[in-house]
N, C-alpha and C positions, 0 to 999 in steps of 0.2 A: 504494500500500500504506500503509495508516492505521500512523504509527509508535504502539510500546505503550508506553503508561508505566508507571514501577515502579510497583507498590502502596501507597498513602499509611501511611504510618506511625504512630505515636503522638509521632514526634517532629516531624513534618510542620506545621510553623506557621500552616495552615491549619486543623488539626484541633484547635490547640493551643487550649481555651481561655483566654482574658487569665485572669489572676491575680484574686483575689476582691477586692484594695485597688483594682486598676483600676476593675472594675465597681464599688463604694462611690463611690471619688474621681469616679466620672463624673459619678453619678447624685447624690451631694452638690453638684457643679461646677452642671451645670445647675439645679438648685432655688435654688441663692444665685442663679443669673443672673436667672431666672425674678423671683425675691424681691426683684430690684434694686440687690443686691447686686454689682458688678462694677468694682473695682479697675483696670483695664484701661478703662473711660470716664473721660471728665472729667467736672468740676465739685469742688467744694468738700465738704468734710467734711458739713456741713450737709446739704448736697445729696445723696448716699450713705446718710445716716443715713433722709431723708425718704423715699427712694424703698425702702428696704430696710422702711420701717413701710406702705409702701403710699397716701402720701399722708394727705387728710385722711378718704377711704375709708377706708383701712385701720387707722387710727385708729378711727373711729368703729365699722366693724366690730366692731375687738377689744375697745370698752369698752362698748358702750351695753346689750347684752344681758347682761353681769354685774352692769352699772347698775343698768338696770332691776328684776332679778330682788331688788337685794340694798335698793333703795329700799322696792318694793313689799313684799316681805316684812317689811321691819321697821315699816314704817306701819302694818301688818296683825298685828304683832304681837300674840298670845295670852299677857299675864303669867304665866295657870296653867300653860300648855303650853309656853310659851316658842318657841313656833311661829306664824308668820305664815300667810297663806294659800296654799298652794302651788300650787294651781291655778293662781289668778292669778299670781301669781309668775313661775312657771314658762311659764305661758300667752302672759304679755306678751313675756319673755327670749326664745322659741322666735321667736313671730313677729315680733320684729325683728331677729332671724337670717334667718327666712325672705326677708323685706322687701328686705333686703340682697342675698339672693342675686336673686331677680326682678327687683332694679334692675339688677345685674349682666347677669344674660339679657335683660335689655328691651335695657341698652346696646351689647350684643354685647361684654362687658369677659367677659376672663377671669376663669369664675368659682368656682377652686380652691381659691380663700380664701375667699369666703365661703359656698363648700358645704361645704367642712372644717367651717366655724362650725358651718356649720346642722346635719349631721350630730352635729358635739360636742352641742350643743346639746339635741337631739332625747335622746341618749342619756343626758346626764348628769340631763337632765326623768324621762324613764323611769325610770331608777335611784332617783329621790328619790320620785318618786310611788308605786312599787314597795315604795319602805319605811314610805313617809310621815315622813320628815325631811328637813329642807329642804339640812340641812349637808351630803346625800348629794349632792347638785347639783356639789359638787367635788369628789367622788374622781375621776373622770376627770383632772383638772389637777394632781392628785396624785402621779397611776400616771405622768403624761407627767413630770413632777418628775424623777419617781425612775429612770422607764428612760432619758431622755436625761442627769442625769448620770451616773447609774453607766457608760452608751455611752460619754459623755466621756470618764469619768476612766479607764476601761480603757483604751482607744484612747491615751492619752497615755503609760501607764503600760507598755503593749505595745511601743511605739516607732513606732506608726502615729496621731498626733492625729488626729482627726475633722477638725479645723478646715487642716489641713496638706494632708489627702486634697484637702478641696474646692477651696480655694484653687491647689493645684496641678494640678486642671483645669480653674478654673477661666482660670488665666493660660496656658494651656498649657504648663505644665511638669511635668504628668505626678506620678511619685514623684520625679524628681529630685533636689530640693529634701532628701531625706534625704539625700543627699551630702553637703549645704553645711551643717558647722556653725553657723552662725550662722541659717539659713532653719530649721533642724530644731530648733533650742531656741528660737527665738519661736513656733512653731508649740506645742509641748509647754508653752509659758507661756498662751498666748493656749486652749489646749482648756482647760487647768485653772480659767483664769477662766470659763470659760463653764459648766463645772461645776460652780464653785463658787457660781453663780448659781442653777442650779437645785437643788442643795444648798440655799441661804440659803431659797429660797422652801419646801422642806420643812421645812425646821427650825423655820420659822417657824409656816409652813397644820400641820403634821401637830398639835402639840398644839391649835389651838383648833378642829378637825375633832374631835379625841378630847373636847373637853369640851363640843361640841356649841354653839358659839359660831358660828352661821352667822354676823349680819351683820356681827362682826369680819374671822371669815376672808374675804366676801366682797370689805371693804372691802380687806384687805391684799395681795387678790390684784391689784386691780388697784394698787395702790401698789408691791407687787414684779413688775407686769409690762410695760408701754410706759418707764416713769422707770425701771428700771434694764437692760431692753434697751436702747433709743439709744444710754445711753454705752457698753455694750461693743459695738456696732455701730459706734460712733465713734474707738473704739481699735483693736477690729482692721482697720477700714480702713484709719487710717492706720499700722499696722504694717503690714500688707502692701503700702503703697505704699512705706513704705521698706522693702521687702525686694525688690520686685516697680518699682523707680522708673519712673515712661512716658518711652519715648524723648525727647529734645529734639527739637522742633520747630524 
């Protein structure tokens, strides 16, 4: 005789689903692993920081197609119009986006970075050819500005940092870590810096977007973006290794 079981419940922890900061903290956790970010490996500060940019791939990924675009367009600059060629411009930027990611696929390298690119890329082109200004090329890197820190600086201000979620699944420790006074206020330090980054990089790109100053803003964005992520890549590693220390060996 097959025994019957009760009925599942709503309180039944099966049925239960996790909390919405688990599922965030997870899916944060894994992307910084992914991204090379991982506090729980050895090596050297250095070493952390390089693998967290992706090498000298991921480097080149992220600069050479705002290079190019912000080169070519000011050589091609129009004094009447104060516009360079956008075609080309945008032409060159795309396909060493694309370049990038087919070397990816040719190596069998994961390639979620630089189809992200290619994808930005693709659409931030559209957008400018669509209006025909060239300075439209960076609203996308504007919108991402402004929705990851305002993300930030909520999550900090809530009593859930962003950078607290990841990291604590990252290490597996879950939420935990809001127990521990000391883990929960460098978490709440370390989001606001990261906000504050993407904060500076607005305050900066938004006025010379408004006055229509493409090759400055293009220059400043790569100036506000590999030189001043590393160092807070470099800081919050090693805060979370002192928070998070590796066993002795």
């Amino acid at each position: 005789m097959t025994e019957e079981r009760p009925p599942a419940t709503d309180d039944d922890p099966a049925l239960t689903p996790p909390p919405a900061s688990d599922a965030l903290g997870a899916a944060l956790g894994t992307a910084a692993r992914r991204a090379g970010f991982d506090p729980t490996q050895g090596g050297s500060t250095g070493t952390a920081v390089w693998r967290a940019m992706g090498g000298w791939r991921g480097v080149l990924e992220s600069v050479l197609p705002t290079l190019a675009f912000v080169i070519l367009f000011t050589v091609t600059l129009d004094p009447a119009t104060n516009e360079g060629n956008l075609w080309l411009s945008l032409g060159v930027s795309v396909g060493v986006a694309l370049l990038f990611t087919v070397v990816r696929l040719a190596t069998k390298s994961p390639p979620s970075a630089a189809l992200g690119g290619l994808i930005a890329a693709v659409a931030a082109a559209a957008l400018a050819l669509f209006t025909g200004r060239g300075v439209d090329n960076f609203v996308p890197g504007l919108i991402t500005n402004g929705v990851y820190g305002t993300a930030l600086l909520v999550s900090a201000l809530v009593g859930w940092p962003i950078i607290g979620l990841a990291v604590g699944f990252l290490v597996n420790d879950g939420t935990r870590w809001r127990r521990n006074k000391r883990r929960r206020r460098a978490f709440f330090w370390l989001t606001l810096m990261w906000a504050g980054l993407f904060a500076a990089r607005l305050a900066v790109q938004l006025p010379l977007y408004l006055t229509g100053n493409t090759a400055a803003l293009g220059t400043l964005k790569l100036v506000m973006g590999l030189p001043l992520f590393a160092p807070l890549v470099a800081v919050t590693w090693l805060a979370v290794r002192a928070l998070y220390p590796p066993p002795p060996k």
